[in-house]
ZAMARGU-4260 file (C-alpha; in steps of 0.2 Angstrom, whole numbers, plus 5000, padded with zeros to 4 digits):
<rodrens>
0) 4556/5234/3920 | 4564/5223/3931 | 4567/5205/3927 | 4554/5194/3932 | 4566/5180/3941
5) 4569/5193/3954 | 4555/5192/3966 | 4558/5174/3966 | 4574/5174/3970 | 4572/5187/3983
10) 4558/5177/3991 | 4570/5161/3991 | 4586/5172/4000 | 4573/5179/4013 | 4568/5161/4017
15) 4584/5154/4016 | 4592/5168/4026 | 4580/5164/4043 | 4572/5182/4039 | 4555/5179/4046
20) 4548/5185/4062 | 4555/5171/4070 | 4571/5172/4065 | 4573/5190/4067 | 4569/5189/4086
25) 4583/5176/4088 | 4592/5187/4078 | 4591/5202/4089 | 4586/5193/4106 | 4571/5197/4115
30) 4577/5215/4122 | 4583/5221/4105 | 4566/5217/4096 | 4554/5222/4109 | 4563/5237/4106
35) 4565/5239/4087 | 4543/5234/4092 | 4542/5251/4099 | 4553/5259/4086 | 4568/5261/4095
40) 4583/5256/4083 | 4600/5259/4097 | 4600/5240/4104 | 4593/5232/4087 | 4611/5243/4080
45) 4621/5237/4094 | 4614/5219/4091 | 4620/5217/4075 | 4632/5230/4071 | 4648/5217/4071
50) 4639/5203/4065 | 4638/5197/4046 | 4625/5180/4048 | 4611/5183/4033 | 4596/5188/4046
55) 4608/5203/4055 | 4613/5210/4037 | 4596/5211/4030 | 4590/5218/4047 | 4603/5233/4045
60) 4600/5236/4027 | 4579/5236/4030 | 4573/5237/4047 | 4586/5250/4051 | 4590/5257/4037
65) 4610/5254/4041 | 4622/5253/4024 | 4629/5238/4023 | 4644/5230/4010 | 4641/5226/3996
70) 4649/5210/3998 | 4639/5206/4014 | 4623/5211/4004 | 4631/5197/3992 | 4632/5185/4004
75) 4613/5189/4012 | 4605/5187/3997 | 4614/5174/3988 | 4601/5172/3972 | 4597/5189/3969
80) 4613/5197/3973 | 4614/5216/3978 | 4612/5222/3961 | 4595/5213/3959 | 4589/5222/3975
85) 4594/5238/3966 | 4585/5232/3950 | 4571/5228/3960 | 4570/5247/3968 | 4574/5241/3985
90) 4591/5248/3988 | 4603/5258/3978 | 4624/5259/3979 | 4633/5271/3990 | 4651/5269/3988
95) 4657/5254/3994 | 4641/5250/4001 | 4623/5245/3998 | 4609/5256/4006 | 4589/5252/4007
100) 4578/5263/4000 | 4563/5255/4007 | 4556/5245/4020 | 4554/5228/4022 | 4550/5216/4037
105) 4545/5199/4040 | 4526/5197/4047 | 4515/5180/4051 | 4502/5174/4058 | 4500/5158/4065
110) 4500/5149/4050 | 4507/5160/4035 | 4524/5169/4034 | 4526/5184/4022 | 4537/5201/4020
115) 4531/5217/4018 | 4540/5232/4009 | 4534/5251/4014 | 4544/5266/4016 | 4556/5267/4024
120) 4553/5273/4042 | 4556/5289/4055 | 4568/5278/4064 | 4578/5275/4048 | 4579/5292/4039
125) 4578/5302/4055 | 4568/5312/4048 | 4548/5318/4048 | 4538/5306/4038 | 4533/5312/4019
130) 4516/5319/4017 | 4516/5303/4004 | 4521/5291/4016 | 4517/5272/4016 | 4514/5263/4031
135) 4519/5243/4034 | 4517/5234/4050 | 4511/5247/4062 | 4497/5246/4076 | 4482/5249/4068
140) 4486/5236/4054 | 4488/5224/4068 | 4473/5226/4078 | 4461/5227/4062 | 4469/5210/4058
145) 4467/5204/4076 | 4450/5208/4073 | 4444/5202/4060 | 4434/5189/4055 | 4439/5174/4047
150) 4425/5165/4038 | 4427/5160/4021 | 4422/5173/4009 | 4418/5173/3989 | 4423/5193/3985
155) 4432/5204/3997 | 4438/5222/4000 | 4453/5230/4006 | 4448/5247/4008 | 4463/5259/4008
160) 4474/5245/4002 | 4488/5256/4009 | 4504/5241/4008 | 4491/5226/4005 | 4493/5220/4024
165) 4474/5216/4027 | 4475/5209/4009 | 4488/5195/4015 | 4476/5191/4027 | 4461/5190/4016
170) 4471/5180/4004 | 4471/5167/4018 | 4451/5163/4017 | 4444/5175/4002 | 4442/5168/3984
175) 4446/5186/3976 | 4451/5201/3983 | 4450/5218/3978 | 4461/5233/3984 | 4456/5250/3982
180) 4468/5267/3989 | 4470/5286/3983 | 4489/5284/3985 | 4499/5279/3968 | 4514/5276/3979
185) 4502/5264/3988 | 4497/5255/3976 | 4515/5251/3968 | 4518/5243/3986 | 4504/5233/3988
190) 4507/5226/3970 | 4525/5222/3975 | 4521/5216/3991 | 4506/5204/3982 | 4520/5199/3969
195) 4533/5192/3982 | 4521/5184/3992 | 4513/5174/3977 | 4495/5183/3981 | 4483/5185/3968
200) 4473/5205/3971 | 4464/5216/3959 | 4472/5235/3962 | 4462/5251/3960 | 4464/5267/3961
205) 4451/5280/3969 | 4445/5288/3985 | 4434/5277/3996 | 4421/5267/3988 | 4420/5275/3973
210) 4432/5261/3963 | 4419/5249/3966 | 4403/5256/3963 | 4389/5246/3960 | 4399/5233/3965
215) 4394/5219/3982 | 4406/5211/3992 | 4406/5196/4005 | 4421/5205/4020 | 4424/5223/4016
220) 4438/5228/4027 | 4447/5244/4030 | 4460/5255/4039 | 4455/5271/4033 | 4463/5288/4033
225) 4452/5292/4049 | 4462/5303/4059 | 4455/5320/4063 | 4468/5332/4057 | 4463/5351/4057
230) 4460/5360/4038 | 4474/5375/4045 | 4491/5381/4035 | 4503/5372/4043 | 4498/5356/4047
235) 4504/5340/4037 | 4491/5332/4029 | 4497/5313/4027 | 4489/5302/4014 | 4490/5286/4025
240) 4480/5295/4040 | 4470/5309/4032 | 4456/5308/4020 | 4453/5327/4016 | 4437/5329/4025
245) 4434/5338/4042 | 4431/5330/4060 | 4426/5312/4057 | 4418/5313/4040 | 4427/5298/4035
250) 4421/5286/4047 | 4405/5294/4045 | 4405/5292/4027 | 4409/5274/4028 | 4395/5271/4038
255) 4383/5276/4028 | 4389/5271/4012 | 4396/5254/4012 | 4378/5244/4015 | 4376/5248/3995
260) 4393/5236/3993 | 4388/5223/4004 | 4379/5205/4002 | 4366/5200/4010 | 4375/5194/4025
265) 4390/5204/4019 | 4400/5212/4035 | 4410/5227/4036 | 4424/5228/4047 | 4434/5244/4048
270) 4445/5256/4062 | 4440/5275/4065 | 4441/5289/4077 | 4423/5298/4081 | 4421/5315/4091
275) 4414/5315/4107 | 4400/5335/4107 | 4404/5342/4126 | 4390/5334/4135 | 4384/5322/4123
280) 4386/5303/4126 | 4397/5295/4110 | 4384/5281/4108 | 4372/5296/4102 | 4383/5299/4086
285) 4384/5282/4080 | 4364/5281/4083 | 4365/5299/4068 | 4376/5289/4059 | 4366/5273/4058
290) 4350/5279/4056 | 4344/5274/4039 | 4357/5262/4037 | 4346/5246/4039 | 4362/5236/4043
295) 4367/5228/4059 | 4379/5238/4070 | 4392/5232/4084 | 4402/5247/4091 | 4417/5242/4104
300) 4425/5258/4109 | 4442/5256/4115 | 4448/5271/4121 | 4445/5289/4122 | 4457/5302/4121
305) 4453/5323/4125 | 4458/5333/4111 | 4475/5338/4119 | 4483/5319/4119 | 4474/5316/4104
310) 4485/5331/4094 | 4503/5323/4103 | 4498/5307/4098 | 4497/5311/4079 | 4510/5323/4081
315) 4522/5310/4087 | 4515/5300/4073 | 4523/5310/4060 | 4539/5312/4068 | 4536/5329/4076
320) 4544/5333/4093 | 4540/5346/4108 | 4554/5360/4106 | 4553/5356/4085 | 4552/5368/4074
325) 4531/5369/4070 | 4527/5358/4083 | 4518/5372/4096 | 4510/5378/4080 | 4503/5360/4074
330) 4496/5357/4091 | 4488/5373/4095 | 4480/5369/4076 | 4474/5354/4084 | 4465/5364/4098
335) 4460/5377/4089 | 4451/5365/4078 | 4443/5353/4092 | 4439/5371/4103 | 4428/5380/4085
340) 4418/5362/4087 | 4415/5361/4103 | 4424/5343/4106 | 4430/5338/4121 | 4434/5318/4117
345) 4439/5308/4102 | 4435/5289/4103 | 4442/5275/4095 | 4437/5259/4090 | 4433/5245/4081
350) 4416/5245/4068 | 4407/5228/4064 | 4392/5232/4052 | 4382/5218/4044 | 4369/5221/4030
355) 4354/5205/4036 | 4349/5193/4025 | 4332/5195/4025 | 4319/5207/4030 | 4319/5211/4048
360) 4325/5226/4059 | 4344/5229/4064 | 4351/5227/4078 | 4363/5238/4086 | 4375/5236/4100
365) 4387/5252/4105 | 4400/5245/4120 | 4413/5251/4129 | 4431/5236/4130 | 4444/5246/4137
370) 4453/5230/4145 | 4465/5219/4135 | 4457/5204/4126 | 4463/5189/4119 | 4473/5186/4104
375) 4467/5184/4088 | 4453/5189/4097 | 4443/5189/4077 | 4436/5173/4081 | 4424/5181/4095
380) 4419/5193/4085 | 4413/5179/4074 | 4407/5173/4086 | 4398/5187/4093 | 4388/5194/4076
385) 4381/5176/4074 | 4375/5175/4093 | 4368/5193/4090 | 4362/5189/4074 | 4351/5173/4081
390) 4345/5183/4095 | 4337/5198/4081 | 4330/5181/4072 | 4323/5171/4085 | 4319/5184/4100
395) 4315/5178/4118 | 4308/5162/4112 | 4327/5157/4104 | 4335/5165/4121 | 4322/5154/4133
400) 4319/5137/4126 | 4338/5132/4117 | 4348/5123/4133 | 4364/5135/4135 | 4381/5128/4139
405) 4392/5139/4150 | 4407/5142/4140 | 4423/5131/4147 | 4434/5149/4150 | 4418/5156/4160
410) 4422/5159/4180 | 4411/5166/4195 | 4417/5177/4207 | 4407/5182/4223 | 4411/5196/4234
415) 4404/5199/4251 | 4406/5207/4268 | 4414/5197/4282 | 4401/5187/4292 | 4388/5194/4279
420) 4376/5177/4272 | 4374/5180/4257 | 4387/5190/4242 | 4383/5208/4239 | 4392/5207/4222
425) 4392/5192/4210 | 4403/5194/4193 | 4405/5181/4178 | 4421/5184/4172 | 4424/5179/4153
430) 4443/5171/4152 | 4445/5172/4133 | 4439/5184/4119 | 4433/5200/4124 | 4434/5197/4143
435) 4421/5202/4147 | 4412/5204/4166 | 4394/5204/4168 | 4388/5206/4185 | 4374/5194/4190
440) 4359/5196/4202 | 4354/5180/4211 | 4342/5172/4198 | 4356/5176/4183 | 4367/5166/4196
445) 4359/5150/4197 | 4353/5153/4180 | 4372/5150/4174 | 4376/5139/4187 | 4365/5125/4177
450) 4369/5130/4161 | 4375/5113/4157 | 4365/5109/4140 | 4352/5099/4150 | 4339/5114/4151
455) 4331/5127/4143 | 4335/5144/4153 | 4314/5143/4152 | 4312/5130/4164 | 4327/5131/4173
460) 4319/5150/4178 | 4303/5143/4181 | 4312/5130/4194 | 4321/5144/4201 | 4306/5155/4206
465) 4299/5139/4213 | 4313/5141/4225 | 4313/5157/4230 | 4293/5158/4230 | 4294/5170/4215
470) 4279/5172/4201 | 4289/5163/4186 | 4283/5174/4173 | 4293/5188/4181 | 4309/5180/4186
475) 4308/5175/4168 | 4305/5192/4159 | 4318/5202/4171 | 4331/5189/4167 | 4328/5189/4148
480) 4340/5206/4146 | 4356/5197/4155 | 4351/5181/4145 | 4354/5190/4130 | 4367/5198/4135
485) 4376/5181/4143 | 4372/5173/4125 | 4377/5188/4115 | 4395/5188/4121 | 4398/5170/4122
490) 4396/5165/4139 | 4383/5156/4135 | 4385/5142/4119 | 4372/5131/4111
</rodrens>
């Protein structure tokens, strides 16, 4: 049992020694750490390979996986010394010199600095990723924290705890948090990682939802094993990606089971990949998965992907190259297994599910954001389930007699042909959170163009079809859908 001054003394170096996420990008210099970004290690090495300063060291010994002196581990880590970071299972001796056995990075947000430790990765070992491998900061990580919302919560959920980064976030605005993963080797990391970060979480072992039966939460959040990876002889089956069952199951399984575990008002938010039948529309899965449910539903697809990218992309993933031993077999596995299904597309997105608070139908709303959005773009998500929320609540009525602001990052963009009187096209463009674009007709237009808190959209409609010598209780009822739709996405604010 390692001595239990260690982690403090370990958190003090780190600190001391500028190893944060700033000080690694001063570090290494913009070039170098865009590049270690996208896993590239050859100008992070050539960045540091003659240079002894603390931040340099510890980025050799754990970001690159480098050995280093001892006596320069010494000097990086002045407290703990080299011997406690072999006490503490971060490192072990090689000779003369002291070589990490795990990794561990800085991460931040805008407020809060922590390190998280995970194993070490392909571009240290140079070699294919164990079956039992742990993941730290990677994309998917990222984006779930991105988007996820931040409201205070009593109990929450990290789902597939995997190195405990959603539970760092959590720890920000949750009172308790639970952590729940399948993986042993998981849970020893995200205990660590909770440890040197001065977090307090509740660890449990167990697939899914099954460690918390019977149990309700306030935020459940997850990024769950969801990738689609063919049941064949052959293929890896890695516990950070791949939860066992075939095609999507796992999404699906969330989906319809994490309703029980949620307070009323509780929201979901989790990552997952869904498989797109030759000629069916995605949206028509989700509408299978939900039915039943009773929870609210917000669906933004990202991206798509045909089954061919989608088996080089998690190929890639676990280190496997074109021209590699197994590789042609893995991928034609992959095919093989999209072909017997009849799968020509795999989706992936972001899931918001909310159970209501009281009795009333759900509402669902499946969309397509391929574009960038904003950072921290969690906020308009927030955002977004309460407009949506009110609009289930209150109906037409809550839509046509509240007087709408236009939001300060909301533009107006007119197209139309040269000499031509009027525009043929009119777009409102949305300049932060999702970025949205909603094309407008003429009443929408001037509808948005009073938006000033002044009116209601009820009798600024009817004073439009005055203008335009329209019957009011028209213009109103066609422009009710891209009301909703203006106040649902925040171009519209009370």
């Amino acid at each position: 049992m390692p001595d239990p001054d260690l982690l403090p003394r370990l958190r003090a170096d780190l600190a001391a020694a500028a190893y944060t996420v700033d000080g690694v990008e001063d570090a290494l210099g913009p070039v170098a750490a865009g590049a270690l970004h996208r896993e590239q290690r050859l100008p992070a090495d050539l960045a540091t390979r003659h240079r002894s300063e603390p931040a340099a060291v510890l980025v050799r010994l754990f970001a690159l996986g480098f050995p280093v002196a001892w006596d320069d581990a010494d000097r990086a880590l002045p407290t703990l010394r080299a011997d406690g970071a072999v006490q503490l299972g971060l490192a072990r001796a090689e000779g003369a010199d002291l070589r990490a056995t795990c990794d561990l990075r800085p991460y931040a947000d805008d407020t809060h600095q922590w390190w998280v430790a995970s194993d070490l990765s392909e571009i240290a070992t140079g070699r294919p990723l164990a079956e039992t491998h742990v993941l730290g900061i990677g994309n998917a990580s990222t984006t779930l924290a991105e988007w996820t919302i931040r409201r205070p919560a009593g109990r929450a959920l990290d789902l597939g705890v995997g190195s405990a980064v959603q539970s760092l976030h959590l720890a920000t605005h949750a009172d308790q948090i639970v952590g729940t993963d399948v993986s042993e080797r998981a849970l020893a990391f995200a205990r660590f990682n909770a440890d040197l970060n001065g977090l307090d979480i509740e660890l449990r072992q167990g697939s899914l939802l099954d460690p918390v039966a019977v149990q309700r939460f306030d935020l459940v959040v997850s990024n769950p094993p969801f990738v689609i990876t063919p049941r064949s002889a052959g293929v890896p089956r890695y516990e950070y990606r791949d939860a066992g069952l075939v095609g999507d199951g796992v999404v699906e399984a969330l989906v319809r089971r994490v309703g029980e575990h949620l307070e009323p008002g509780g929201v979901a938010q989790f990552l997952g990949n869904w498989e797109i039948r030759r000629g069916a529309d995605w949206r028509d899965r989700w509408r299978e998965w939900l039915d039943g449910t009773g929870l609210d539903a917000w669906v933004i697809q990202r991206d798509v992907q045909d089954p061919a990218e989608y088996a080089e992309l998690w190929a890639r993933d676990a280190g496997a190259r074109s021209g590699a031993p197994g590789f042609d077999a893995m991928y034609a596995a992959w095919l093989a297994d999209f072909a017997d299904r009849d799968i020509e597309g795999i989706g992936f997105g972001i899931i918001t599910l909310q159970r209501p608070v009281g009795e009333r139908d759900p509402w669902v709303d499946l969309v397509e954001v391929a574009g960038p959005v904003a950072p921290a773009v969690g906020h308009a998500v927030d955002a977004g389930l309460r407009a949506r929320t009110a609009i289930a609540e209150g109906g037409a009525a809550y839509l046509l007699d509240t007087p709408w602001s236009a939001a300060p990052d909301v533009t107006e963009e007119r197209h139309q042909r040269p000499g031509a009187e009027d525009p043929t096209v009119i777009l409102a463009r949305q300049g932060a959170g999702l970025r949205r674009t909603v094309q407008l007709d003429t009443v929408a237009a001037g509808l948005l163009s009073v938006c000033d808190g002044s009116l209601t959209p009820r009798l600024a409609l009817a004073a439009i079809a005055s203008l335009l010598d329209l019957d009011d209780e028209h213009v109103t009822e066609v422009a009710v859908p891209t009301l909703r739709t203006l106040v649902a996405d925040g171009f519209l604010v009370s």
